[in-house]
DODREN-714460 format. One record per atom (N, C-alpha, C): residue in three letters; atom name; x, y, z. Coordinates in Angstrom, 2 decimals, decimal comma, always signed. Layout:
N
  resn  name       xx       yy       zz
   ALA    CA        X        Y        Z
...
This chain:
103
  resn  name       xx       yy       zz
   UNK     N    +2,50   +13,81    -2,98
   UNK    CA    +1,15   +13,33    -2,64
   UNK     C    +1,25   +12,50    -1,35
   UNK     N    +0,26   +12,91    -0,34
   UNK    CA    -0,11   +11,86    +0,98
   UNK     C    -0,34   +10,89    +0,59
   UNK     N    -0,04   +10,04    +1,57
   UNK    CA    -0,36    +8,10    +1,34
   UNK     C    -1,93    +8,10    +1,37
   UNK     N    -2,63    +9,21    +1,98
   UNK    CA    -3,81    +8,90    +1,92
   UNK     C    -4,38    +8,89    +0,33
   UNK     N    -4,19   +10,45    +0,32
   UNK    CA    -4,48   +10,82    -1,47
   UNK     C    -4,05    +9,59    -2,40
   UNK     N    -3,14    +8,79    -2,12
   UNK    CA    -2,22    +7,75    -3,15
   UNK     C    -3,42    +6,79    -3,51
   UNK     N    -3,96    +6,65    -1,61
   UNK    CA    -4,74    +5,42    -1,70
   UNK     C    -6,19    +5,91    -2,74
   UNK     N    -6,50    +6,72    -2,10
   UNK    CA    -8,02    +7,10    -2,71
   UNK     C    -8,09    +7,01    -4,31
   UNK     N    -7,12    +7,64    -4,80
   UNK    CA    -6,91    +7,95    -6,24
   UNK     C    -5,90    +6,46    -7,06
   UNK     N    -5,79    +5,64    -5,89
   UNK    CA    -5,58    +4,40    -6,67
   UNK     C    -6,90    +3,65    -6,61
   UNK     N    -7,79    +3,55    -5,51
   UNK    CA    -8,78    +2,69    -5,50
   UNK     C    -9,87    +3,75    -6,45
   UNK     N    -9,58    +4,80    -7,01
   UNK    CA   -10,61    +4,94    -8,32
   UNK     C   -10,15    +4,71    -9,25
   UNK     N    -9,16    +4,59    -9,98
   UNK    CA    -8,05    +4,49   -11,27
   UNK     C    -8,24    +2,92   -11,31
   UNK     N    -7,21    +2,25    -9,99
   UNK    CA    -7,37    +0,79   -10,12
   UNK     C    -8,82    -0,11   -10,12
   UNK     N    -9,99    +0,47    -9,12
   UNK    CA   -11,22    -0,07    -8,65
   UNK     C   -12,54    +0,26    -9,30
   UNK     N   -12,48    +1,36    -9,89
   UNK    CA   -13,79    +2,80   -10,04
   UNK     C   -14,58    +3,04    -8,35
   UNK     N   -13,73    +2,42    -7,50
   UNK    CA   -14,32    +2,96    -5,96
   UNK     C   -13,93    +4,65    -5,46
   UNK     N   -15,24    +5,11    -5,07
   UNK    CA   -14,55    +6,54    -4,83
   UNK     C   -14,61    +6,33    -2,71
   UNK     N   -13,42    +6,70    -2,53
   UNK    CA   -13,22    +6,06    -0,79
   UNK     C   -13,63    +7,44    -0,45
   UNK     N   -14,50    +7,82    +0,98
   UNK    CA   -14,29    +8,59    +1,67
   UNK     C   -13,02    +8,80    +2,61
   UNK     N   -12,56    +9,85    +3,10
   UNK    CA   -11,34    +9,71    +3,49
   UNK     C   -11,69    +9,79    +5,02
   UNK     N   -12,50    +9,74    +5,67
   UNK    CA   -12,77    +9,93    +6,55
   UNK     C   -13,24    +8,58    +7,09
   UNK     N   -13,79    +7,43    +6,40
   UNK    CA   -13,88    +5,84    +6,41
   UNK     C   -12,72    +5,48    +5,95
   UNK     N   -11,22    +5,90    +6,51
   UNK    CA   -10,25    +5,05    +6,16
   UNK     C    -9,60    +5,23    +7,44
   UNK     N    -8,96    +3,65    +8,26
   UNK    CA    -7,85    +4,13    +8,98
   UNK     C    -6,77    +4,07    +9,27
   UNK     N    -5,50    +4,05    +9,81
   UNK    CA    -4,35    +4,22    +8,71
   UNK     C    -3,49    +4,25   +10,18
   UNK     N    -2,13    +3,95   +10,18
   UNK    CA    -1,18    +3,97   +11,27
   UNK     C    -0,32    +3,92   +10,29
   UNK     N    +1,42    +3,79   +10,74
   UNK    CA    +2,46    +3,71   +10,10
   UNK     C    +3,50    +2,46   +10,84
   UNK     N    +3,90    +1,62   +10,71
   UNK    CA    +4,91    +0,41   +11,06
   UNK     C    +5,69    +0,11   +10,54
   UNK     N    +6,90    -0,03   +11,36
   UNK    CA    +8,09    -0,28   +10,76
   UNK     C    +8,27    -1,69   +10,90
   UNK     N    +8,70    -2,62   +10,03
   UNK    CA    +9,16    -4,14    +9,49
   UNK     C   +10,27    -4,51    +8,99
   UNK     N   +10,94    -5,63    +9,70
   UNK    CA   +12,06    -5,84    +8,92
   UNK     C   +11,38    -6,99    +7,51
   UNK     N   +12,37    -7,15    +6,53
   UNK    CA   +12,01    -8,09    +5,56
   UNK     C   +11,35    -9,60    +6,47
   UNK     N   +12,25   -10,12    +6,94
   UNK    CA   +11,23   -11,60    +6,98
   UNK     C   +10,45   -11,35    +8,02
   UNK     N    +9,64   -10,56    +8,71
   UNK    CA    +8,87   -10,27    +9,17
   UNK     C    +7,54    -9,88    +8,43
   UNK     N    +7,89   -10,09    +6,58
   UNK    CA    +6,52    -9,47    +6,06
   UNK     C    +6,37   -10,58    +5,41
   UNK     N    +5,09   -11,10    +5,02
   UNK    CA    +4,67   -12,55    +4,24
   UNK     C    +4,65   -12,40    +2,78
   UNK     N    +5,05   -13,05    +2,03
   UNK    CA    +5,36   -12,89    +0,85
   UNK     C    +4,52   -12,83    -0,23
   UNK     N    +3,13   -13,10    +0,39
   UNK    CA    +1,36   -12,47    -0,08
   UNK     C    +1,02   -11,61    +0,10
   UNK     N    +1,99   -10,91    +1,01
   UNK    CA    +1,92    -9,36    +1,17
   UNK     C    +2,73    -8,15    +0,10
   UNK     N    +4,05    -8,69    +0,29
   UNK    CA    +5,34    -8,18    -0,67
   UNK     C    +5,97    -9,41    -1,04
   UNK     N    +6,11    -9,83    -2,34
   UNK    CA    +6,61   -10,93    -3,11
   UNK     C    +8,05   -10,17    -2,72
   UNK     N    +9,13   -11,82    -2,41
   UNK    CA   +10,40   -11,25    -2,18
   UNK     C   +11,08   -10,95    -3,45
   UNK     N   +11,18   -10,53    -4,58
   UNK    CA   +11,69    -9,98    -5,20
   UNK     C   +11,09    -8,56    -5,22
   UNK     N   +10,52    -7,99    -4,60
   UNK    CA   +10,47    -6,75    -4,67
   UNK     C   +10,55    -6,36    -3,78
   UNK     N   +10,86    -7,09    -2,20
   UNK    CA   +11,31    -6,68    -1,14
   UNK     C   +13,03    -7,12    -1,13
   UNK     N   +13,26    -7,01    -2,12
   UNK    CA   +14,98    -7,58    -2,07
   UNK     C   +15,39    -6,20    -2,84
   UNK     N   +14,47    -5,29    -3,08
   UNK    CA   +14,70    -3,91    -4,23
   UNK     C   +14,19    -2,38    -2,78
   UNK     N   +13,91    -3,22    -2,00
   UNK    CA   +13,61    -2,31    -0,69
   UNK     C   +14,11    -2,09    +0,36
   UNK     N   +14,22    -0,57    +1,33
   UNK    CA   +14,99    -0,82    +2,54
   UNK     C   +14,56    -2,05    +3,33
   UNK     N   +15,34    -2,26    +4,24
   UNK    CA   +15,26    -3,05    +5,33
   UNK     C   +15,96    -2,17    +6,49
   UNK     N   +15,07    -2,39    +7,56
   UNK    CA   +13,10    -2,18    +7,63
   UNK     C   +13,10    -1,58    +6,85
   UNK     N   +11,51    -2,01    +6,74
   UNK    CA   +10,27    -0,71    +6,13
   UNK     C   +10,12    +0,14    +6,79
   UNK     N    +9,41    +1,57    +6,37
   UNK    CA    +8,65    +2,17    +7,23
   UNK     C    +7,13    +1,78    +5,98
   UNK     N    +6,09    +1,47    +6,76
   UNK    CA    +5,43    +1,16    +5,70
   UNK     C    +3,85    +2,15    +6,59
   UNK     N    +3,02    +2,38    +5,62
   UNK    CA    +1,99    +3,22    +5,71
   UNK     C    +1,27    +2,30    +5,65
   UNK     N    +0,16    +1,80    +6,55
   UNK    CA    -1,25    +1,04    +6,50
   UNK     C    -2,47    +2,12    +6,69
   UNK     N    -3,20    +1,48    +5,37
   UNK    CA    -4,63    +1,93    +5,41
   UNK     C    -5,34    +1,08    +5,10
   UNK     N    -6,42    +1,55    +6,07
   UNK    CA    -8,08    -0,04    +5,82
   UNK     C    -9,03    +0,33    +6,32
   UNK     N    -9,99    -0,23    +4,67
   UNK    CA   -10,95    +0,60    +4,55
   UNK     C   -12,25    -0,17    +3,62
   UNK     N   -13,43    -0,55    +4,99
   UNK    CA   -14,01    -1,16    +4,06
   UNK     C   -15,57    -0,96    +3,44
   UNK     N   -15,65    -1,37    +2,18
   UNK    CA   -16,76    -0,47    +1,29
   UNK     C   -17,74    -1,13    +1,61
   UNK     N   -19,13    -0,36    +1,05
   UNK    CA   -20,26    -0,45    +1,07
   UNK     C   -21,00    -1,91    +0,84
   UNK     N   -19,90    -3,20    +0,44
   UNK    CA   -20,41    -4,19    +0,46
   UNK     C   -19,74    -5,05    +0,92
   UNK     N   -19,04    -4,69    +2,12
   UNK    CA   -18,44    -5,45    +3,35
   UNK     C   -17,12    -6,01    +2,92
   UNK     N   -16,45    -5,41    +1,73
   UNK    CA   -15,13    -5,74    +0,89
   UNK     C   -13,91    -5,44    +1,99
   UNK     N   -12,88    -6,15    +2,71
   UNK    CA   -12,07    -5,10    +3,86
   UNK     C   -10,89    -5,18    +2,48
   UNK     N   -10,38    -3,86    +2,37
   UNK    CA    -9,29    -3,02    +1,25
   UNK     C    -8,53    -2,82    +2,38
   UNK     N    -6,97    -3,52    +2,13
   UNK    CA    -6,29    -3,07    +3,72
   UNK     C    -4,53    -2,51    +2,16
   UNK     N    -4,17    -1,19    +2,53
   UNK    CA    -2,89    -1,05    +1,39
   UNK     C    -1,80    -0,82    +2,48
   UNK     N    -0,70    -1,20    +1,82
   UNK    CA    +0,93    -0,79    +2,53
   UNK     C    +1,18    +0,01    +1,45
   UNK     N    +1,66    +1,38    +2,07
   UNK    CA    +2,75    +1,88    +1,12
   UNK     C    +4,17    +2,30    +1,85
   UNK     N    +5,01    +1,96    +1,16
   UNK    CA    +6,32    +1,64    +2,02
   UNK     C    +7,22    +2,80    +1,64
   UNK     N    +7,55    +3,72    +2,32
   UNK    CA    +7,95    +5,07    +2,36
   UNK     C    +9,66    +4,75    +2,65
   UNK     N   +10,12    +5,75    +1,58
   UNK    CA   +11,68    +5,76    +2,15
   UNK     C   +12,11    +7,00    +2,89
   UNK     N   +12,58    +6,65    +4,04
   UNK    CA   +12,33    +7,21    +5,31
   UNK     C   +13,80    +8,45    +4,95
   UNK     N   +14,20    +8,51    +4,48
   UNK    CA   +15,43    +9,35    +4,35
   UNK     C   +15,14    +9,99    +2,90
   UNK     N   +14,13   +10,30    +2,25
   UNK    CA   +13,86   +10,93    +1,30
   UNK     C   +12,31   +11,15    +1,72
   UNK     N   +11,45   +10,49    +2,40
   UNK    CA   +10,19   +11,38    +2,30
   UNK     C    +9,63   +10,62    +1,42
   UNK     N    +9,13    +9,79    +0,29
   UNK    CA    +8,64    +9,57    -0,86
   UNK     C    +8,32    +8,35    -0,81
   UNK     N    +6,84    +8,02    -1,32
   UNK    CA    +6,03    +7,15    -1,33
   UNK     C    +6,85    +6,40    -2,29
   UNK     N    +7,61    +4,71    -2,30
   UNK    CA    +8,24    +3,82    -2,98
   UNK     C    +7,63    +2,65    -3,87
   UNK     N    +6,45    +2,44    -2,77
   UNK    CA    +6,18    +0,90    -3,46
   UNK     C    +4,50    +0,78    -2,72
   UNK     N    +3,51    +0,06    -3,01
   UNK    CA    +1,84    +0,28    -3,02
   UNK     C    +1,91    -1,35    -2,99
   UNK     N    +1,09    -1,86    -2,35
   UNK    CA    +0,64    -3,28    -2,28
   UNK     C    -0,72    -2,55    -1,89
   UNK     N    -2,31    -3,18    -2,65
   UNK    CA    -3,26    -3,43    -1,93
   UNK     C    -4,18    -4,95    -1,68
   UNK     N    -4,59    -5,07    -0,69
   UNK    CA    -5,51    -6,61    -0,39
   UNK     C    -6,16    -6,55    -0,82
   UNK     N    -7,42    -7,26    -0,49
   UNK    CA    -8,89    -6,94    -0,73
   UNK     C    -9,63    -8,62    -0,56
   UNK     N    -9,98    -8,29    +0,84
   UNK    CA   -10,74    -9,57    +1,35
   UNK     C    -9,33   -10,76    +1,08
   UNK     N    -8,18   -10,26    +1,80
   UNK    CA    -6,84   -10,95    +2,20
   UNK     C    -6,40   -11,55    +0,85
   UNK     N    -6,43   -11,30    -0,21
   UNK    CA    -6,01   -11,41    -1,55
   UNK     C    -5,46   -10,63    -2,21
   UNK     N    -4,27   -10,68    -2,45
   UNK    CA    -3,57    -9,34    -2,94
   UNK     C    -4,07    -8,92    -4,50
   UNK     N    -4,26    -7,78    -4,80
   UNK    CA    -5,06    -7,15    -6,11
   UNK     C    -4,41    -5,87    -6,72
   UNK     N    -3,06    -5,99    -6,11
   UNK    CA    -2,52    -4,81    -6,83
   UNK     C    -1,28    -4,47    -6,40
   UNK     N    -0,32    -4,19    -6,92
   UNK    CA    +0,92    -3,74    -6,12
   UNK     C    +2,19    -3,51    -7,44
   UNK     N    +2,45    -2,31    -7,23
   UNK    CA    +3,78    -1,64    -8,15
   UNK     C    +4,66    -0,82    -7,37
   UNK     N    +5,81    -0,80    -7,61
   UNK    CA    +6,68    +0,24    -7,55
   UNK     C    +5,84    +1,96    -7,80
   UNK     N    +6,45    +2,96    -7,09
   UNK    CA    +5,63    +4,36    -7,70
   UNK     C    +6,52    +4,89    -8,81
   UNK     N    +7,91    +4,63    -8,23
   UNK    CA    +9,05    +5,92    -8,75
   UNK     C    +9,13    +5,18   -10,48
   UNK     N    +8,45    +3,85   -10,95
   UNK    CA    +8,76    +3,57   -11,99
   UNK     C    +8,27    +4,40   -12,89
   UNK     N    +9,06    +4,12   -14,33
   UNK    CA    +8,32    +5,02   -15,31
   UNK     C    +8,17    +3,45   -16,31
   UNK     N    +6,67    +3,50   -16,59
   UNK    CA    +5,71    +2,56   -17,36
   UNK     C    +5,99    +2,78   -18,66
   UNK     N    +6,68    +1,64   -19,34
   UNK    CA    +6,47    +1,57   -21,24
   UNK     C    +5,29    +1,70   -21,74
């Protein structure tokens, strides 16, 4: 699955928001660890991650002026979406590992 698809189908699962994909916009940046704030990625779960990131940004904001900004942090030597942080009006509201498997 695209980082885009990840996002959309997390902000309906996690939000009940359905995003247009076409109101989202998105670049890719690479970060080393203390270069990312820890309201962004708590360091225990950036101590379980490459260094750098390659991390996927998307931001995207809804119909009632909410700005939704997500990282998803891709491991660059496998291809595969790793780890999801999303904001929402600079407050973090969500963030897991992908590859986990949930009790």
């Amino acid at each position: 699955m695209n980082y885009i698809e990840l996002f959309t189908n997390q902000m309906k699962i996690q939000f009940n928001l359905m995003v247009n994909v076409d109101e989202v916009s998105y670049e890719g940046i690479s970060l080393f660890h203390d270069e990312i704030d820890e309201s962004f990625i708590p360091r225990e779960h950036l101590q379980r991650l490459q260094n750098p990131l390659l991390i996927e940004t998307i931001v995207y904001t809804d119909k009632s002026n909410n700005e939704w900004i997500a990282g998803i942090v891709v491991d660059e030597n496998k291809w595969l979406n790793e780890y999801m942080v999303i904001i929402k009006n600079n407050k973090r509201v969500f963030y897991k590992f992908l590859n986990e498997v949930e009790n």
